[in-house]
PASEMAR-417533 format. One record per residue (C-alpha): x, y, z; residue in three letters; residue number from 1. Coordinates in steps of 0.5 Angstrom, whole numbers. Each point is the difference from the previous one (the first is absolute). Layout:
! PASEMAR-417533
SITE     px     py     pz  type  seq
SITE      X      Y      Z   ALA  NUM
...
//
This chain:
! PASEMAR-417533
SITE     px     py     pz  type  seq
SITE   -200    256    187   UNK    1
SITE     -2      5     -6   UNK    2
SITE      2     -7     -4   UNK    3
SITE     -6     -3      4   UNK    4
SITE     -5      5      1   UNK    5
SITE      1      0     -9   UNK    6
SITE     -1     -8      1   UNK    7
SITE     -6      1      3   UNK    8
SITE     -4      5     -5   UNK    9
SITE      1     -5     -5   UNK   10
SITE     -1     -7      5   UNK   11
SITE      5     -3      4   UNK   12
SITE     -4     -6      1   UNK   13
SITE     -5     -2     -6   UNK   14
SITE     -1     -3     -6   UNK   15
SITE      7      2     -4   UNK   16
SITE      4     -2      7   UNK   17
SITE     -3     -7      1   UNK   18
SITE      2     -1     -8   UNK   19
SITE      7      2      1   UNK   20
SITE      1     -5      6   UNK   21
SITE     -3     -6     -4   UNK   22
SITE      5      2     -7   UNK   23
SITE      6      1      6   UNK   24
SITE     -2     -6      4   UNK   25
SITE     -1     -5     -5   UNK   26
SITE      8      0     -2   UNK   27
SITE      1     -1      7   UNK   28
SITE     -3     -6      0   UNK   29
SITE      5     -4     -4   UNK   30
SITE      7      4      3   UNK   31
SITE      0     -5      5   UNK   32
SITE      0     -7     -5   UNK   33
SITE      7      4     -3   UNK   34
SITE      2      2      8   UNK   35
SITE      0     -7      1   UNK   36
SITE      1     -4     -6   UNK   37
SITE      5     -4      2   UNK   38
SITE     -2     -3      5   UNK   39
SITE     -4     -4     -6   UNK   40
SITE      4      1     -6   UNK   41
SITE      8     -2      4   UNK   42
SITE     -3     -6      5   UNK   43
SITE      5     -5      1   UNK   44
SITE     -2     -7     -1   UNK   45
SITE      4     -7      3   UNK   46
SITE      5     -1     -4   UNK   47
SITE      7     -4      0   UNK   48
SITE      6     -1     -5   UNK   49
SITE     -2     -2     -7   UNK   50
SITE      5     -8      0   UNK   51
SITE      5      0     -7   UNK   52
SITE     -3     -2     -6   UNK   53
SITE      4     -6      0   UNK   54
SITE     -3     -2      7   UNK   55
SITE     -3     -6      0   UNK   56
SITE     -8     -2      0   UNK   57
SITE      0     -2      7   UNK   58
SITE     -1      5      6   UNK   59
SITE      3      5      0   UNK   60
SITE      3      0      8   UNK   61
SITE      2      8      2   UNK   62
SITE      5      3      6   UNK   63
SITE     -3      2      7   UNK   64
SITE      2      5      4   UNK   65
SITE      1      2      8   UNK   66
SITE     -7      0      0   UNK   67
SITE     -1     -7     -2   UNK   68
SITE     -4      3     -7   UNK   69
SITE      2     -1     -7   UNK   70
SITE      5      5     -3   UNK   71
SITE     -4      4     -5   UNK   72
SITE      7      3     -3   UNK   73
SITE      5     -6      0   UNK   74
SITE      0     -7     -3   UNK   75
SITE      4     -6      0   UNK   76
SITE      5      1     -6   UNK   77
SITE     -1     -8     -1   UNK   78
SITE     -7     -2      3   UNK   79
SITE      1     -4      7   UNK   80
SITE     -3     -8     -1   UNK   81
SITE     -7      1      0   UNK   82
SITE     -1     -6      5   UNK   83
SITE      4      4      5   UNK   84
SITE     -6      7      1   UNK   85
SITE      4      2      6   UNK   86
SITE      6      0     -2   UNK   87
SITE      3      8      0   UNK   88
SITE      7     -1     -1   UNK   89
SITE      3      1     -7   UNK   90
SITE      3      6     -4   UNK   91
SITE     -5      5     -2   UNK   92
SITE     -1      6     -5   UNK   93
SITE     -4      5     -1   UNK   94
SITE     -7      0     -6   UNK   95
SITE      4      0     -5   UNK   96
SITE     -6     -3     -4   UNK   97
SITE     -5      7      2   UNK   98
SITE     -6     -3      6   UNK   99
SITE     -6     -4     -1   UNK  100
SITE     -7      3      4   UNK  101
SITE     -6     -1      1   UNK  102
SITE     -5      3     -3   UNK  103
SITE     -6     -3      3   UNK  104
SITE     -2      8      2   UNK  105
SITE      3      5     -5   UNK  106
SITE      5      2     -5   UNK  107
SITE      4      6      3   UNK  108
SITE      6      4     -2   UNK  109
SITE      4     -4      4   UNK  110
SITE     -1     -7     -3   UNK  111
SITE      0      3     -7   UNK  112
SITE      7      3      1   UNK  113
SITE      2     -4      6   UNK  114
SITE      1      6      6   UNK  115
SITE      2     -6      5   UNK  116
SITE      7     -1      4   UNK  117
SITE      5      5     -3   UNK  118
SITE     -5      4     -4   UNK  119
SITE     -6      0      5   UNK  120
SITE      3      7      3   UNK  121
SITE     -3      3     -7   UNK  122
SITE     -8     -1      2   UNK  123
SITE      2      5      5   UNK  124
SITE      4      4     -4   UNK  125
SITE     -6      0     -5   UNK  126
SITE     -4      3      5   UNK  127
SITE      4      5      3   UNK  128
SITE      1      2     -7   UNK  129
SITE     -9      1     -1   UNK  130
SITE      1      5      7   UNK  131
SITE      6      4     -2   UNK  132
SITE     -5      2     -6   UNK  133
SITE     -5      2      4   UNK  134
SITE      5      3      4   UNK  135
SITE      4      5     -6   UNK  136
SITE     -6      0     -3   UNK  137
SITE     -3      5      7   UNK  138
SITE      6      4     -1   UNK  139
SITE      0      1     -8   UNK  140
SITE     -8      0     -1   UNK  141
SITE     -1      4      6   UNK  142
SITE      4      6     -3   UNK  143
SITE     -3     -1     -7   UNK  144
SITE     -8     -1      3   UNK  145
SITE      1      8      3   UNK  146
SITE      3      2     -7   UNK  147
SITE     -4     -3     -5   UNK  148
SITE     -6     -2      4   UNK  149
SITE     -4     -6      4   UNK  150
SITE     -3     -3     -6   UNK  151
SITE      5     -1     -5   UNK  152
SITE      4     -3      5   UNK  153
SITE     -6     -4      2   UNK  154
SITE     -2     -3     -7   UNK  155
SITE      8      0     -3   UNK  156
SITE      1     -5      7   UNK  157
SITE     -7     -4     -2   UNK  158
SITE      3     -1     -7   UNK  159
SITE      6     -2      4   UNK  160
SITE     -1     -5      4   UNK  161
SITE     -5     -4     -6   UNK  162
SITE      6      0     -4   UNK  163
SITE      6     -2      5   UNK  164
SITE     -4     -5      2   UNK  165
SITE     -3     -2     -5   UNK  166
SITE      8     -1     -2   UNK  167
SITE      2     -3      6   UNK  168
SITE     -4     -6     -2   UNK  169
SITE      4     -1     -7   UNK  170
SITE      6      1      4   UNK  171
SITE      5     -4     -3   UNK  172
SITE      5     -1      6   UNK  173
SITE      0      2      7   UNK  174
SITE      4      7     -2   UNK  175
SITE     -5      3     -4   UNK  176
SITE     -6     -2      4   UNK  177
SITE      3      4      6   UNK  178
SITE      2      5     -5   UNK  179
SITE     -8      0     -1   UNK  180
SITE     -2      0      8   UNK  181
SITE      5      6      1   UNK  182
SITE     -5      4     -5   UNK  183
SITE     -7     -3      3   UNK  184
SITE      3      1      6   UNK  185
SITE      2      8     -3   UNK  186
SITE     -8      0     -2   UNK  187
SITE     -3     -1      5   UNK  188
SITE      3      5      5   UNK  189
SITE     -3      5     -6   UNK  190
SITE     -7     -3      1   UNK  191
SITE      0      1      8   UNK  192
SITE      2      7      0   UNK  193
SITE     -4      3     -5   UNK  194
SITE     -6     -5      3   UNK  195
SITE      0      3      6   UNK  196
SITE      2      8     -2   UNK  197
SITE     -7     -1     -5   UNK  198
SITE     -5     -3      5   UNK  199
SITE      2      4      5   UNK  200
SITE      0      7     -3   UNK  201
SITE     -8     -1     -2   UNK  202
SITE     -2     -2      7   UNK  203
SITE     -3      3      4   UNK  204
SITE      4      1      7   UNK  205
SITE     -5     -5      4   UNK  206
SITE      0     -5     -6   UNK  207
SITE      7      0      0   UNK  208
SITE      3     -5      6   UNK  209
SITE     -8     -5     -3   UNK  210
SITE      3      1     -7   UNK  211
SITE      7     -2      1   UNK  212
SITE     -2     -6      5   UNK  213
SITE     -4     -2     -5   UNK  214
SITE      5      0     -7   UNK  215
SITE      5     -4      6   UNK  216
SITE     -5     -5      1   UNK  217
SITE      1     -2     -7   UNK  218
SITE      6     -1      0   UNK  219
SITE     -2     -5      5   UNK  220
SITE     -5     -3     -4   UNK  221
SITE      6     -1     -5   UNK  222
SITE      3     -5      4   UNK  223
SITE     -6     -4     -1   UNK  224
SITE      0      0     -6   UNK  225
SITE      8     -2     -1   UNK  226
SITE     -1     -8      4   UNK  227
SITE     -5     -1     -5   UNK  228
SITE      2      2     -6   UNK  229
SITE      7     -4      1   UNK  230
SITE     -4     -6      2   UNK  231
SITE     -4      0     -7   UNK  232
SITE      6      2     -4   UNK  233
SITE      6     -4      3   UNK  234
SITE      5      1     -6   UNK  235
SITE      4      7      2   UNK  236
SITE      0      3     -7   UNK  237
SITE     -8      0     -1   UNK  238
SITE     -1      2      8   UNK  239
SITE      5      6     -2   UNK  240
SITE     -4      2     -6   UNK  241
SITE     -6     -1      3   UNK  242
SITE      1      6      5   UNK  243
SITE      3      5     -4   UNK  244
SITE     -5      0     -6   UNK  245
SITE     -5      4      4   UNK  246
SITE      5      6      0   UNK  247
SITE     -1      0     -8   UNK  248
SITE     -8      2      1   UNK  249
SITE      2      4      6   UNK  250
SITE      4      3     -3   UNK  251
SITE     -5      2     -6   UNK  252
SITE     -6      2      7   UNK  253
SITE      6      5      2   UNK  254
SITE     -3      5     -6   UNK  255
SITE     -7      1      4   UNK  256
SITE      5      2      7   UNK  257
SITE      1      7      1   UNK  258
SITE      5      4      1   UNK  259
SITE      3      3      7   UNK  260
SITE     -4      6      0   UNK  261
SITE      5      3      6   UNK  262
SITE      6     -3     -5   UNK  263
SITE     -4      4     -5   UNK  264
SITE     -1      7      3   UNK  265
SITE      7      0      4   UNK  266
SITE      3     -1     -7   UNK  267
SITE     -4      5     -3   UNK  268
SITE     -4     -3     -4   UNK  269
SITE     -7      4      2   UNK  270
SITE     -3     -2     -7   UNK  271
SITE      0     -7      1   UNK  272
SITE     -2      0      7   UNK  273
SITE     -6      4     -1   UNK  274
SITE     -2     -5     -6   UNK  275
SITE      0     -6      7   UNK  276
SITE     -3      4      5   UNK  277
SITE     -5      1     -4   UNK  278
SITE     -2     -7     -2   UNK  279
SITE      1     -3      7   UNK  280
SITE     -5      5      1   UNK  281
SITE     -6     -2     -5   UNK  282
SITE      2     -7      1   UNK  283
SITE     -1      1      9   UNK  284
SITE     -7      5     -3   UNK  285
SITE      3      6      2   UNK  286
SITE      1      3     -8   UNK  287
SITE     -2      7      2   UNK  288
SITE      6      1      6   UNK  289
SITE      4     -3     -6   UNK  290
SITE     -2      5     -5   UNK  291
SITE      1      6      5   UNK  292
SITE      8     -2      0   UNK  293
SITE      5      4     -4   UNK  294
SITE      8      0      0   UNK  295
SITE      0      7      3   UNK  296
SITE     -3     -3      6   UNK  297
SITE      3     -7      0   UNK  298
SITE      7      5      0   UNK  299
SITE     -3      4      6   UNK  300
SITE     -3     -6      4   UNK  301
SITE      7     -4     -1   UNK  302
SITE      5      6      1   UNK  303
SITE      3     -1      7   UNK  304
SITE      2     -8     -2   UNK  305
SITE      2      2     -7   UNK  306
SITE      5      5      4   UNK  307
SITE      2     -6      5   UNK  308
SITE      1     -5     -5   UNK  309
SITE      6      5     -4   UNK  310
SITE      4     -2      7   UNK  311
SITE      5     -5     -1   UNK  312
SITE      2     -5      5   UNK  313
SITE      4     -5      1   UNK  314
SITE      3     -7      3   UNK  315
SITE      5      4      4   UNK  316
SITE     -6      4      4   UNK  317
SITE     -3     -7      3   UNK  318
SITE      6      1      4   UNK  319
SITE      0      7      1   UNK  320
SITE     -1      0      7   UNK  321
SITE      1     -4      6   UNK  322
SITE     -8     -2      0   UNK  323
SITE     -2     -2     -6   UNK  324
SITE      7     -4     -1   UNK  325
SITE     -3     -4      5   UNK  326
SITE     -6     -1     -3   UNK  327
SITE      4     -1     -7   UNK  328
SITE      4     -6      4   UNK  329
SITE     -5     -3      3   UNK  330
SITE     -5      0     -4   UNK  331
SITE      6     -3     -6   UNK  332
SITE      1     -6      4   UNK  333
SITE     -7     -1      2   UNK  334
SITE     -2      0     -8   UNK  335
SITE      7     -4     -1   UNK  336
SITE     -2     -6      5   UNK  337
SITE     -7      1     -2   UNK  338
SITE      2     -2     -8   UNK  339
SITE      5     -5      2   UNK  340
SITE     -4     -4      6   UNK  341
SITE     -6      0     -5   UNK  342
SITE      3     -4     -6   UNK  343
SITE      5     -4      4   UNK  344
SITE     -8     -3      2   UNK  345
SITE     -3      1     -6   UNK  346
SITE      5     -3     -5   UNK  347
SITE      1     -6      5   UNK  348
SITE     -5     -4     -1   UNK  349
SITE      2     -6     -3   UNK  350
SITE      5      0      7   UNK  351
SITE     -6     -3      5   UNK  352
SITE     -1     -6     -4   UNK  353
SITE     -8      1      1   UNK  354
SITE     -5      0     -7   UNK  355
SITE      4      6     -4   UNK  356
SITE     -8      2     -4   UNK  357
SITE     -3     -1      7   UNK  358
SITE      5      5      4   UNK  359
SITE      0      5     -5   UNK  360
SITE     -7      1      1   UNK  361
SITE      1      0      7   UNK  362
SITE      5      5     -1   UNK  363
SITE     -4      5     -4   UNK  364
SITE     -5     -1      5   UNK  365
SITE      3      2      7   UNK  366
SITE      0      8     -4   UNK  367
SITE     -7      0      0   UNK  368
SITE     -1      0      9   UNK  369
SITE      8      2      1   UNK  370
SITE     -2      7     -5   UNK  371
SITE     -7      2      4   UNK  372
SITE      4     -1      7   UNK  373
SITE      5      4     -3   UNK  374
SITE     -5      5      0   UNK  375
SITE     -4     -1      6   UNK  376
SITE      7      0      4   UNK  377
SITE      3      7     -4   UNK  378
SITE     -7      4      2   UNK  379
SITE     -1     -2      7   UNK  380
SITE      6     -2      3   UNK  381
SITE      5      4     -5   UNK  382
SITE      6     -1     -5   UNK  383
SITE      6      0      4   UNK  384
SITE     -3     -6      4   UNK  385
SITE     -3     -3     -6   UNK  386
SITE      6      0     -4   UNK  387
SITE      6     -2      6   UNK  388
SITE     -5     -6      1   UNK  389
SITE     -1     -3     -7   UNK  390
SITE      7      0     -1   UNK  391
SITE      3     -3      7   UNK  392
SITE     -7     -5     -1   UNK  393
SITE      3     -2     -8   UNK  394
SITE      8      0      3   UNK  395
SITE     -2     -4      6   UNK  396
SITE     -4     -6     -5   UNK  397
SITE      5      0     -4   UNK  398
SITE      5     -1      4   UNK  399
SITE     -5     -6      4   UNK  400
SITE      0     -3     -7   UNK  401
SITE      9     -3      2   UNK  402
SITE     -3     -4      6   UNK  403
SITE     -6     -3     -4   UNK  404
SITE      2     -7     -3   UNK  405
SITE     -1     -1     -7   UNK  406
SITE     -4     -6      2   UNK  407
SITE     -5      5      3   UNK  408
SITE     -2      4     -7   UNK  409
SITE     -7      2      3   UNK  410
SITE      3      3      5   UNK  411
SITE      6      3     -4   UNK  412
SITE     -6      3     -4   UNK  413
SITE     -5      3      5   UNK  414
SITE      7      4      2   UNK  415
SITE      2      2     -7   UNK  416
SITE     -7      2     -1   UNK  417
SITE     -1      5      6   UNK  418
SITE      6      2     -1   UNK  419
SITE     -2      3     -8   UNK  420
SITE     -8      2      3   UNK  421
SITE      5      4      5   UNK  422
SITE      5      3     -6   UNK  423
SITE     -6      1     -5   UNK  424
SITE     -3      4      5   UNK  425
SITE      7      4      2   UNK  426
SITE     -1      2     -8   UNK  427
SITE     -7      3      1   UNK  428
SITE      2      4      7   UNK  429
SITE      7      2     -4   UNK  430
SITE     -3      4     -5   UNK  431
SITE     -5      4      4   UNK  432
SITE      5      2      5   UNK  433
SITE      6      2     -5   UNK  434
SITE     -5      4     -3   UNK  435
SITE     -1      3      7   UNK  436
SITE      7      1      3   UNK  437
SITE      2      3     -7   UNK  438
SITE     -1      9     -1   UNK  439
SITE     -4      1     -6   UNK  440
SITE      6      3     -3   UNK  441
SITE      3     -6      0   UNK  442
SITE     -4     -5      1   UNK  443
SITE      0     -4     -7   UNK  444
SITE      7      1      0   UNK  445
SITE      0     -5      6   UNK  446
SITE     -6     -5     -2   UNK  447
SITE      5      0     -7   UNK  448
SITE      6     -2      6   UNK  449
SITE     -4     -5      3   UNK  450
SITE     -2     -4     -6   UNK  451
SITE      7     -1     -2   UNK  452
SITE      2     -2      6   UNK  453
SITE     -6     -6      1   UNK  454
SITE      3     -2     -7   UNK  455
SITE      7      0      2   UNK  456
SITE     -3     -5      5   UNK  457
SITE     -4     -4     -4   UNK  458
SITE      6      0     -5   UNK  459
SITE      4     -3      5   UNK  460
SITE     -4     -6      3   UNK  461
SITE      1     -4     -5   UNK  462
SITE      7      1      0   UNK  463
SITE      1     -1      7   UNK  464
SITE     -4     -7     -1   UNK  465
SITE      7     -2     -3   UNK  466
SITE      2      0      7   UNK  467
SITE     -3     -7      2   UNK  468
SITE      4     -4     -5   UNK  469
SITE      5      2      6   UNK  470
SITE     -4     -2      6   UNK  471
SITE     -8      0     -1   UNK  472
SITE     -2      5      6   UNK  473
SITE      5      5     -2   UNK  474
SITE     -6      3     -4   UNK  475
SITE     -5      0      4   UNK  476
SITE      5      3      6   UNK  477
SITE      2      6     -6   UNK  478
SITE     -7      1     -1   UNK  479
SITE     -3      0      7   UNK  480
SITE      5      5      3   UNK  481
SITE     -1      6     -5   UNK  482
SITE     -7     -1      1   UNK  483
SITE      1      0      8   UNK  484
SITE      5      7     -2   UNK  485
SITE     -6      3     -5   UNK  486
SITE     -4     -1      6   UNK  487
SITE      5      3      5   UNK  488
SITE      1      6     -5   UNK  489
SITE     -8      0      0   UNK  490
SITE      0      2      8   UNK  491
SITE      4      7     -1   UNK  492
SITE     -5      2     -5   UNK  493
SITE     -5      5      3   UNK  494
SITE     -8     -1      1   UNK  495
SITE     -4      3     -6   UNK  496
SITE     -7     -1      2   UNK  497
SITE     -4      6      0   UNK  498
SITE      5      5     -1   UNK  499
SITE      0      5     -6   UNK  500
SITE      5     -2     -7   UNK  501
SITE      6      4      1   UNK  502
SITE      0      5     -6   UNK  503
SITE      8      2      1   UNK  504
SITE      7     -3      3   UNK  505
SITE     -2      5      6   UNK  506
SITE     -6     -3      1   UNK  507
SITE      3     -8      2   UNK  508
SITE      6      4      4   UNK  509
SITE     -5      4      5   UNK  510
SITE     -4     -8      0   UNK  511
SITE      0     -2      8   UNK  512
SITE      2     -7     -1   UNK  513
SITE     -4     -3      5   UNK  514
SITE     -5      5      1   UNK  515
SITE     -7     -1      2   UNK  516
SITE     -6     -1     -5   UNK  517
SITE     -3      7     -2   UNK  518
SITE     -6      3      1   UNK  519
SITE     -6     -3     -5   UNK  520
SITE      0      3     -7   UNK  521
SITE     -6      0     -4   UNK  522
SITE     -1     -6     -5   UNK  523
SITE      2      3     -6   UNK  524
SITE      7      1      3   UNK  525
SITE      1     -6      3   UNK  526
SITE     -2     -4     -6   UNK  527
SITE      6      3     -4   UNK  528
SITE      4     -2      5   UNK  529
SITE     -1     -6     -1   UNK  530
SITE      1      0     -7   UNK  531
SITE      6     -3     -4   UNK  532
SITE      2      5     -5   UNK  533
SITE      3     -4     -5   UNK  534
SITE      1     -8      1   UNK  535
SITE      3     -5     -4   UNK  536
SITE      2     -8      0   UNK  537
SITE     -3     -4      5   UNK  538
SITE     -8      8      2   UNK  539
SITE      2     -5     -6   UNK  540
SITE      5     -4      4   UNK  541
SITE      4     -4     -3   UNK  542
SITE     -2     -2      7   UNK  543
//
């Protein structure tokens, strides 16, 4: 409270806030082409095996399989007579001589270093390398943002990202493209974290939840911007260059963001957080209560957190007691099968055999309502049934999908994409929640958890995907049950609406778990409940 009451001498909801968001959300805006670029850049177009160099100018006649379809990975070691076209019989080889496509669409990463048949695994591979970036990169980048501050992190990850991805498109061969996924995908957990930390930390607490919504929604706005820009662009190392060169002039606008004033005071640097309260007070028009502060003032004002922030926990406290260890347990689960559910949809697309332009827009476009009957859902009938029911709802249309024919693709689409309205609100819910189960002491403690688990699951959809070359609703089966279980872990979770944020690990323990709602509290207090204190991916959402 004593941050916020200093928030607000110098205006917590002027001019300078309304600047801050706009330079923050604008590199939102782009993250979701580099989330979900491969659905562009590593589309697999119709092929079959290249015929031998000495084979004969008449048509070339390939095996079928069981399903009655031409091999894409065998041919005719001698080429059958061309006036038998059905005949299957004959010793076969595999393509010895690479693959011929057809590029009528796009070039893609697949057609270029021929990830089909046994190397096809290595599409996968490649996206799950992008999302262990971005999981190492929340553990390592989280702990340097809290020693060296937000906005170094945040200008070094934009630098970043402009420069792995612009040398992704210059890859020569497959490894060193994932090598420079890996370091986009560290990149862009620096440009989350310190995003929401700095929009959030200037904001008033009734601007908070408005402000954070609105920065997510441009991450929804992303996913418009993708379809289009790969329609225009089809040669995959153009596309890449395309939407990695705005973080070079992101990179260059980081310069007028300024410093986490919290960061800045609990680390001990008055002097510089001074100079920022004042200017967020003339820009706001409050430039004689930002001449009225002074360093002594700030120390005294700030003096219980500055003595709170000296200490220290740990992991090992989320599972101190037998409460919070149910939190932490259930709460790891949701977030897990939240992550793994939602990219196992959002990076599936090219599987419903519907316009791969036309869907990803459809796609992006269920976020809008899915997000505001999120909020509509957490307020009025509360978190607990909000969160249960977003991820039972996704497992159940995930496992609907097995029964669906693949000649009935607009029903397998209208499925998937409830399913992902139902997963991307399952993220908005999630953030708030998490923050309001955690104690203040230890609550980034267990965002930061909870993050790494969300990408755990998003690392490990791609690799899961593998699992269809044995039996194709072996996936399906996979992704559907743990979303089912994240949904069931959801259920063990108390209801937040309207209690206070528990301040310590005692707070949780004394919580009746199903208790009736409290007493009304007065507004001021009831929009802080409701507030996320930190947010990344997804507010953001890689949802």
């Amino acid at each position: 409270m004593a941050f916020s009451e200093l928030m607000g001498r110098v205006g917590s909801k002027g001019p300078f806030q309304f600047l801050n968001t706009v330079l923050l959300s604008l590199p939102i805006l782009c993250l979701a082409n580099h989330y979900l670029l491969q659905i562009f850049t590593a589309t697999t177009p119709i092929h079959h095996c290249r015929p031998p160099p000495n084979a004969s100018t008449g048509p070339w006649v390939l095996p079928k399989g069981l399903n009655g379809k031409a091999e894409t990975c065998l041919r005719f070691i001698y080429p059958p007579n061309a006036s038998l076209p059905n005949d299957t019989q004959g010793a076969t080889e595999p393509c010895l001589d690479g693959w011929a496509y057809d590029l009528s669409t796009a070039a893609s990463i697949v057609t270029e270093w021929d990830l089909v048949c046994d190397s096809r695994i290595l599409k996968e591979v490649a996206q799950s390398v992008f999302m262990a970036g971005t999981l190492i990169g929340g553990i390592v980048l989280g702990d340097l943002s809290d020693r060296f501050g937000r906005k170094p992190i945040l200008t070094c990850s934009y630098l970043l990202l402009a420069a792995s991805g612009s040398g992704a498109a210059f890859s020569p061969n497959v490894s060193i493209y994932m090598v420079f996924r890996f370091l986009s995908g560290w990149s862009i957990s620096g440009i989350v974290l310190s995003t929401a930390i700095l929009n959030v930390e200037c904001l008033s607490i009734q601007m908070r939840a408005i402000m954070s919504t609105l920065m997510g929604y441009f991450y929804t706005c992303g996913q418009f911007i993708l379809p289009g820009l790969a329609y225009a662009i089809p040669q995959w190392r153009w596309l890449q260059l395309t939407v990695s060169i705005p973080f070079f002039a992101f990179f260059l606008l980081s310069w007028w963001i300024p410093e986490s004033v919290r960061w800045m005071i609990l680390s001990g640097k008055f002097s510089k957080a001074l100079k920022i309260l004042r200017q967020m007070a003339a820009i706001n028009g409050k430039k004689e209560e930002g001449k009225k502060l002074s360093v002594e003032e700030l120390k005294l004002i700030m003096q219980k957190e500055i003595s709170l922030a000296k200490a220290k926990y740990s992991i090992a406290d989320l599972f101190q007691t037998p409460n919070l260890r149910r939190v932490t347990c259930c709460l790891s689960l949701a977030w897990f099968s939240t992550g793994f559910g939602y990219y196992s949809l959002a990076m599936g697309v090219e599987e419903f055999g519907v316009n791969l332009y036309i869907l990803q827009l459809i796609f992006g476009g269920v976020d809008i309502p899915a997000k505001f009957i999120t909020v509509l859902s957490i307020n009025y009938l509360g978190r607990h049934i909000t969160q249960a029911s977003c991820l039972l709802l996704a497992g159940g249309s995930i496992l609907a999908i097995i029964f669906v024919p693949s000649d009935l693709p607009t029903l397998r689409t209208v499925l998937a994409v409830f399913g992902k309205g139902c997963l991307s609100g399952s993220f908005s819910c999630l953030f708030l929640y998490t923050t309001e189960l955690y104690p203040t002491v230890i609550r980034q403690t267990g965002m930061g958890v909870s993050n790494l688990w969300t990408r755990a699951g998003s690392m490990s959809a791609p690799l899961v995907k593998i699992t269809g070359e044995l039996q194709p609703f072996i996936p399906s089966i996979i992704f559907g049950t743990i979303t089912l279980l994240g949904g069931s872990a959801a259920y063990f979770l108390p209801e937040t609406l309207n209690r206070p944020l528990p301040e310590t690990i005692q707070d949780v323990e004394t919580w009746s778990w199903r208790a009736k709602k409290p007493k009304q509290e007065p507004e001021a207090e009831k929009a802080s409940q409701r507030i996320p204190l930190q947010s990344s991916g997804p507010g953001l959402d890689p949802s």
